[in-house]
C-alpha positions as CSV (number, residue, x, y, z in Angstrom):
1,X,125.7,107.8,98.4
2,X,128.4,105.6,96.6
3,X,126.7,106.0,93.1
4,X,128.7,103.0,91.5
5,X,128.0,100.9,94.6
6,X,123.9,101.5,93.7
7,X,124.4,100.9,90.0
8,X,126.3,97.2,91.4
9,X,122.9,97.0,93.6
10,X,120.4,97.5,90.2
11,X,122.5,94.7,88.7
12,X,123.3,92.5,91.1
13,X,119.3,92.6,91.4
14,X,118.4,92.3,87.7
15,X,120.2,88.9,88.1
16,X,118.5,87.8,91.0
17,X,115.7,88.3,89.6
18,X,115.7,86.5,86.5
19,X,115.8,82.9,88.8
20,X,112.3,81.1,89.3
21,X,113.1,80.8,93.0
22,X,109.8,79.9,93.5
23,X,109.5,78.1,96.9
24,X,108.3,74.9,94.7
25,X,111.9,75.0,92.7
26,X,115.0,74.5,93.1
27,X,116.9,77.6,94.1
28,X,120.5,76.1,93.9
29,X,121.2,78.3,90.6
30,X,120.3,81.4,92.4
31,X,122.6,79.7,95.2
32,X,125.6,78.7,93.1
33,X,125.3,82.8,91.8
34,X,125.9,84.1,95.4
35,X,128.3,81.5,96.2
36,X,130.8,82.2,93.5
37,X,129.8,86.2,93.9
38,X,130.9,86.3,97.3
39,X,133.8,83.9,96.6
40,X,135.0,86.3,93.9
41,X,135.4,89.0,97.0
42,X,137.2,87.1,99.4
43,X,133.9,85.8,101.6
44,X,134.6,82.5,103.6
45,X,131.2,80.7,102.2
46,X,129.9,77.9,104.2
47,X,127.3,76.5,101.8
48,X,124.0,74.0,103.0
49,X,122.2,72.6,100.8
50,X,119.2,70.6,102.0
51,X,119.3,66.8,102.5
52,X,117.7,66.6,98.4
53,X,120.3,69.0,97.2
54,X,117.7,70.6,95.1
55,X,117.9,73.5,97.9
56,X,120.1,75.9,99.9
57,X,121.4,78.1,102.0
58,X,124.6,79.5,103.1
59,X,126.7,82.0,105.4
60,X,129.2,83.7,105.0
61,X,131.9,86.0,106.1
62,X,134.8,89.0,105.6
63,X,136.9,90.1,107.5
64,X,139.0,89.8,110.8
65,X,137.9,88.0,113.7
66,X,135.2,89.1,115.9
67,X,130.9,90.1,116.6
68,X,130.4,92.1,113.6
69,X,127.0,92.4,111.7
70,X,125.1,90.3,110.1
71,X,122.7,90.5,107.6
72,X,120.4,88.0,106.3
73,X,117.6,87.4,103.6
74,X,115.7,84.5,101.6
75,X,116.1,83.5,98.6
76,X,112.7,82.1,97.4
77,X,110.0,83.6,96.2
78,X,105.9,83.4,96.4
79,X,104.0,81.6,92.8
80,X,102.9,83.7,89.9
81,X,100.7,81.2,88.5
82,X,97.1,82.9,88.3
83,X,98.2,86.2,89.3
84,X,97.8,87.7,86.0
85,X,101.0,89.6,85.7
86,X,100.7,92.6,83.1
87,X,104.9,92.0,82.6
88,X,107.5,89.1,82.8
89,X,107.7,88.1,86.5
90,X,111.0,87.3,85.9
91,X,112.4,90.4,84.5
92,X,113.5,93.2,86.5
93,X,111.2,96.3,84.5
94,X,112.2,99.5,85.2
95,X,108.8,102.2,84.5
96,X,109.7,105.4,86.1
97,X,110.4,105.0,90.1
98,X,109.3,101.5,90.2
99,X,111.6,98.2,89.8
100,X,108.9,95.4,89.2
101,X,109.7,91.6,89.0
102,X,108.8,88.6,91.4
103,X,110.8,89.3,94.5
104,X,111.6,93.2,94.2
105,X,110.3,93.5,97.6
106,X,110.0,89.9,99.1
107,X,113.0,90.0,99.5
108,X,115.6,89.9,96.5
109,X,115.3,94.2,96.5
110,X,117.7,93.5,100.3
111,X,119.5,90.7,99.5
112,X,120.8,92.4,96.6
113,X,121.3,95.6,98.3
114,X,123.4,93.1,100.6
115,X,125.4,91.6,97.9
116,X,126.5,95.0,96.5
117,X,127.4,95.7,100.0
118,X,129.8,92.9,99.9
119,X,131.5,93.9,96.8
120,X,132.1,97.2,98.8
121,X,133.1,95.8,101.7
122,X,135.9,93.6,99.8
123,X,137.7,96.6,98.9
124,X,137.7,98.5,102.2
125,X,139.9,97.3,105.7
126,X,137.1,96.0,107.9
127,X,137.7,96.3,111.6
128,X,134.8,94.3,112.4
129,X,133.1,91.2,109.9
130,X,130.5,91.3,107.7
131,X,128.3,88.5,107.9
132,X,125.8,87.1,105.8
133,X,123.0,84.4,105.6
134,X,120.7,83.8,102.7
135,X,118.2,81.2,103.7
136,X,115.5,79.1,101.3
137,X,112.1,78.0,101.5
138,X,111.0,80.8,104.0
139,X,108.2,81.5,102.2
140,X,106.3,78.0,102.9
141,X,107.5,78.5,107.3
142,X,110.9,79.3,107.7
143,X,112.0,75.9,107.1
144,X,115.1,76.6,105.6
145,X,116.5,78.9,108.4
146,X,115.0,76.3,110.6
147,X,117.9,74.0,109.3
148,X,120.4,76.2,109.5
149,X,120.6,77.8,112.6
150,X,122.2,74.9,114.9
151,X,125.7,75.2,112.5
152,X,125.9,78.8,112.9
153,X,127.6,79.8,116.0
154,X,130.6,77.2,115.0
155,X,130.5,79.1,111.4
156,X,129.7,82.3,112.0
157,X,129.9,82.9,115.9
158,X,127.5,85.4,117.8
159,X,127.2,89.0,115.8
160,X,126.2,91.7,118.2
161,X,123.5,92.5,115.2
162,X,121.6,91.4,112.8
163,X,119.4,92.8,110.2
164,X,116.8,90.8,108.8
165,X,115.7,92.4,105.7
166,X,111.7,91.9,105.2
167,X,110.2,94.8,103.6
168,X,108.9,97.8,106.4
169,X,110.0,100.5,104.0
170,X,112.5,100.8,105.6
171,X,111.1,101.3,109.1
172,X,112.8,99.4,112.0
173,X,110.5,96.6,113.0
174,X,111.3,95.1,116.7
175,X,108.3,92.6,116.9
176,X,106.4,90.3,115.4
177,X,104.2,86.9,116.6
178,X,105.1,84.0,116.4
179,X,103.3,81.3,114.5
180,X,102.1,77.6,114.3
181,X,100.2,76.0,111.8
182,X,98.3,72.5,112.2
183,X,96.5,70.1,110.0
184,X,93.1,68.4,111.9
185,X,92.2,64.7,110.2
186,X,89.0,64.1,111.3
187,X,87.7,60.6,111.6
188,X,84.0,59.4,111.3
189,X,82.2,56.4,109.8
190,X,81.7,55.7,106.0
191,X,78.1,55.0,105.2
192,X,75.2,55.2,102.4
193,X,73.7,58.9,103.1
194,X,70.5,57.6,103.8
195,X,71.4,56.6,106.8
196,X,73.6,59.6,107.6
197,X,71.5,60.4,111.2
198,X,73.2,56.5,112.3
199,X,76.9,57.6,111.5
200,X,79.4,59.5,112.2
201,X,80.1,62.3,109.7
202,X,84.0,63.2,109.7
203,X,83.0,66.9,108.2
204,X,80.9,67.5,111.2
205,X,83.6,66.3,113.5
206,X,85.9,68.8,112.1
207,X,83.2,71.7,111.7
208,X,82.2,71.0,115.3
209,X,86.1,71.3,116.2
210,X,86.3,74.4,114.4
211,X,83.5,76.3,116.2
212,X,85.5,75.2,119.7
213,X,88.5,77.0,117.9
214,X,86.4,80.2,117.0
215,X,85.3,80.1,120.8
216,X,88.8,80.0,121.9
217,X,90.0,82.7,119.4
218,X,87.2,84.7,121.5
219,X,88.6,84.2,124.7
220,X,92.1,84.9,123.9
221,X,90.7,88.5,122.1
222,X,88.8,89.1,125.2
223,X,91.5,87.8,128.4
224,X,94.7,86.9,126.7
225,X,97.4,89.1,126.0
226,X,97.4,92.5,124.1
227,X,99.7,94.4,121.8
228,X,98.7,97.8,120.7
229,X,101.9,97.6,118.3
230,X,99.9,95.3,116.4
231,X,97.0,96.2,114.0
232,X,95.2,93.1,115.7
233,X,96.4,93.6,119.4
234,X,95.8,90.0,120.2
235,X,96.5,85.9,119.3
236,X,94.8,84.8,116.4
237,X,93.3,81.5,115.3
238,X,92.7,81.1,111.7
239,X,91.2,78.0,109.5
240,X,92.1,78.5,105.9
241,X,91.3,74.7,104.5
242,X,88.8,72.2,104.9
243,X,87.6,69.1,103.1
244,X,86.2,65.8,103.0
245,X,84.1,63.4,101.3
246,X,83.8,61.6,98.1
247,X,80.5,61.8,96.8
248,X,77.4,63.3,97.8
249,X,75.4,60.1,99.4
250,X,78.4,58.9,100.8
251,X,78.4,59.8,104.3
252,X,82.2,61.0,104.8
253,X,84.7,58.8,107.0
254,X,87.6,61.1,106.9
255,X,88.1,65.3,106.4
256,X,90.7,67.1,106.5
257,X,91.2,71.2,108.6
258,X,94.2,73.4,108.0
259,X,94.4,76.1,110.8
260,X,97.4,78.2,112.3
261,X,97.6,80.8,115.5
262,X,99.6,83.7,115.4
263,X,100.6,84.6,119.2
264,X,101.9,87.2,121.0
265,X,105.0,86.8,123.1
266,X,102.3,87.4,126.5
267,X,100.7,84.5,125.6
268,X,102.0,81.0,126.6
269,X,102.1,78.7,123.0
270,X,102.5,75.7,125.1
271,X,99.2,76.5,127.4
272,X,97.4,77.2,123.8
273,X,98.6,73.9,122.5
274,X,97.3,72.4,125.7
275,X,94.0,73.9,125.2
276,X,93.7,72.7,121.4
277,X,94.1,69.1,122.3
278,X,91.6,68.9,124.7
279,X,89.5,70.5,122.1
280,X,90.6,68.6,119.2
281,X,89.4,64.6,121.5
282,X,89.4,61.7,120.5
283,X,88.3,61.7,116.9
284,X,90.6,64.1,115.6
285,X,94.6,63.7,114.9
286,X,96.5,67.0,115.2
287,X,99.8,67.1,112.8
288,X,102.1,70.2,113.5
289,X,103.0,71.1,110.1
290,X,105.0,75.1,110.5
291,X,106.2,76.8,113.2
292,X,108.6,79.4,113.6
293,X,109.1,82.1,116.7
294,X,108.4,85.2,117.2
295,X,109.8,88.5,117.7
296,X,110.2,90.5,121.2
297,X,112.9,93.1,121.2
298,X,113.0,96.0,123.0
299,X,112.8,100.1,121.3
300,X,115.7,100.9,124.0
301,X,118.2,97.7,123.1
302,X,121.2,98.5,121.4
303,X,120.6,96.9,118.1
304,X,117.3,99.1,117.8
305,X,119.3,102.0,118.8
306,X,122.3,101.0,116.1
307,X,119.5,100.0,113.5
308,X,117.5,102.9,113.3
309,X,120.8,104.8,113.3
310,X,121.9,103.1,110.2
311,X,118.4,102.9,108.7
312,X,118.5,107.2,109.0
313,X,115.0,106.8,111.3
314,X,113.4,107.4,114.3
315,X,110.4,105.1,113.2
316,X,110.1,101.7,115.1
317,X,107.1,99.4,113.8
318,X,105.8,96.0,114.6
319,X,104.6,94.3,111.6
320,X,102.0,91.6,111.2
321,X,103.4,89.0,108.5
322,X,106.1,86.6,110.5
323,X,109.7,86.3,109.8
324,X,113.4,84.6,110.6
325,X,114.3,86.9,112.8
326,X,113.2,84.9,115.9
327,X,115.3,82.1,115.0
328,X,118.3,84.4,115.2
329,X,117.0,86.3,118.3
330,X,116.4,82.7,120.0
331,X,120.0,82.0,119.2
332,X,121.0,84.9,121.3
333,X,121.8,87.6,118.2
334,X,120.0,91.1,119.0
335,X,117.6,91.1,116.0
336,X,115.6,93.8,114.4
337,X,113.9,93.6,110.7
338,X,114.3,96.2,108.0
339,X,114.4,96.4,104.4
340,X,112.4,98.4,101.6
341,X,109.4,97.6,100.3
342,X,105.7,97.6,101.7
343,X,104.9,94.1,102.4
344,X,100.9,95.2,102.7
345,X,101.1,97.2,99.0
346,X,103.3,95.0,97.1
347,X,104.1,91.5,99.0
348,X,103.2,88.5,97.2
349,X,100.5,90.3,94.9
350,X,100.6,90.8,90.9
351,X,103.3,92.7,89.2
352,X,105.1,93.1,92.8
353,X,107.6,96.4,93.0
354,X,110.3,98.3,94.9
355,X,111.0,101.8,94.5
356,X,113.5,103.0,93.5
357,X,113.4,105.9,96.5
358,X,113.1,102.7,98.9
359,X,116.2,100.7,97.5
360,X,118.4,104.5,97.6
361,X,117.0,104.2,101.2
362,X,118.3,100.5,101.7
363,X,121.4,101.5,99.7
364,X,122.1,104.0,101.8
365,X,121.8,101.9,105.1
366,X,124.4,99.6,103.8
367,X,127.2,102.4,102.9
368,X,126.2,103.3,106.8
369,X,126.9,99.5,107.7
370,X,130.4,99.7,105.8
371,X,131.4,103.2,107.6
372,X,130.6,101.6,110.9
373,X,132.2,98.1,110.0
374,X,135.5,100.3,109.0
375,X,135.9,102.3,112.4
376,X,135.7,105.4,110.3
């Protein structure tokens, strides 16, 4: 391991970390930081900021024409508020094997292990490109990648790999479902509460729609598709907000249902869409508000075989949070995920950590990436 190249990584990272990328923010700081970093080393940088300019992305690029490899990460972060954080959030900590600070796993622990990589790869004669992509607002449904991806085959052509970095501890994940979220408005009739049996109450509506939901989520466990990759080996249907009403002996006009499904690749979003309309009837309004693919590749495809190569594993996973790497797959790029980090231990939770045994790991991967990018 190039010990210099891991010290660049625990810097690099320190910095990232001090940015309040939190999805809510602005991340065009943290942005403007990798933008002149990579600049610095002789990247092509094809920046994209949203249409606000208060976010963005980029890609980017070294070396000589060609497929190459790319890698890709986000750059925003989950909230803090309420959390109760025992340290500063946004202060890489160092206490024994641990690096804690807001992102150390989700996901700044890769992208910096990517940077450094790039400050490598400057200095060495590249027979094939390195490519990178650092995308925003993942974290509230892959919008930011959502964005992006139409601009880059014109600026960054069709790599035969990439490497999205979510944390799987370094694991080679080849699947994951795909999601869509929805919000339900429910629509009844306003009213004085003592005559709530003569109306139409807009919380009922929606709780009545919800039980239809909870049936269907039965079927699809019991005659839909299965996955025995997955923890739970079938689509889900989950309802994570409701509310309505103004004031106890008003009889409610209007509520309001949050739900998402999470589906397998065996199971047809379009025929479950179908299915929730003619559930959802007349007096509800169905709003589409995330979705993002999902991921299907196969443990004998080439980019497993190449990933788990330069990840030093045997170990394929599937893993049950979602991710950008369907975007990429659906843009015909062979896509695995892998990074460091437990996303079940540490994402998104209080005083969040990488070790630092799993960023050696990651560091590790990337000086594999730069022997294979090198022909040596």
């Amino acid at each position: 391991m190039s010990e210099d190249g891991f010290a660049e990584t625990l810097t690099v990272l320190d910095r990232l970390i001090s940015f309040d990328t939190v999805s809510a923010n602005s991340n065009t700081e943290l942005v403007e930081y990798v933008d002149t970093y990579l600049r610095d080393r002789g990247f092509t940088v094809h920046l994209m900021p949203d249409r606000t300019w208060q976010k963005a992305g980029l890609y980017a690029r070294l070396g000589p024409e060609g497929d190459g490899i790319l890698l890709s990460a986000h750059a925003d972060v989950v909230p803090v508020l309420g959390q109760g954080w025992s340290r500063d959030p946004f202060r890489l900590t160092r206490v024994d094997n641990r690096l804690y600070g807001r992102g150390t796993t989700d996901m700044k622990g890769f992208l910096a292990a990517m940077l450094a990589l790039a400050d490598r790869a400057s200095k060495a004669d590249l027979k094939e490109p390195l490519k990178l992509s650092v995308s925003y607002d993942e974290e509230v449904g892959c919008l930011g990648i959502a964005r992006m991806i139409d601009a880059l085959p014109d600026v960054l052509g069709t790599p035969r790999a990439a490497i999205v970095g979510e944390p799987t501890e370094m694991a080679v994940a080849i699947g994951h479902k795909g999601k869509v979220g929805f919000r339900a408005i429910a629509h009844g009739e306003a009213g004085h509460s003592s005559l709530a049996p003569k109306l139409e109450n807009a919380l009922y509506v929606a709780a009545d729609f919800m039980g239809r939901l909870r049936e269907l989520q039965d079927w699809y466990a019991e005659n839909g598709a299965r996955d025995a990759g997955y923890d739970t080996s079938h689509t889900t249907f989950h309802v994570g907000m409701m509310a309505g009403g103004t004031s106890l002996n008003i009889v409610p006009h209007r509520a309001e249902m949050q739900f998402e499904i999470r589906y397998l690749a065996g199971d047809d979003p379009d025929a479950i869409l179908s299915r929730i309309n003619d559930l959802a009837g007349e007096k509800i309004d169905l709003e589409q508000t995330i979705a993002y693919p999902g991921l299907e590749t196969s443990p004998t495809a080439e980019v497993t075989q190449l990933a788990c190569s330069l990840a030093g594993t045997s170990i394929t996973t599937k893993v049950a949070f979602g991710t950008e790497a369907g975007f990429f797959h659906g843009s015909g790029i062979p896509t695995v995920v892998c990074g460091p980090g437990s996303m079940e231990g540490q994402g998104h939770k209080p005083d969040e950590f990488v070790t630092v045994d799993q960023m050696v790991a990651c560091h590790a991967m990337m000086d594999r990436i730069l022997t294979t990018l090198t022909g040596m």
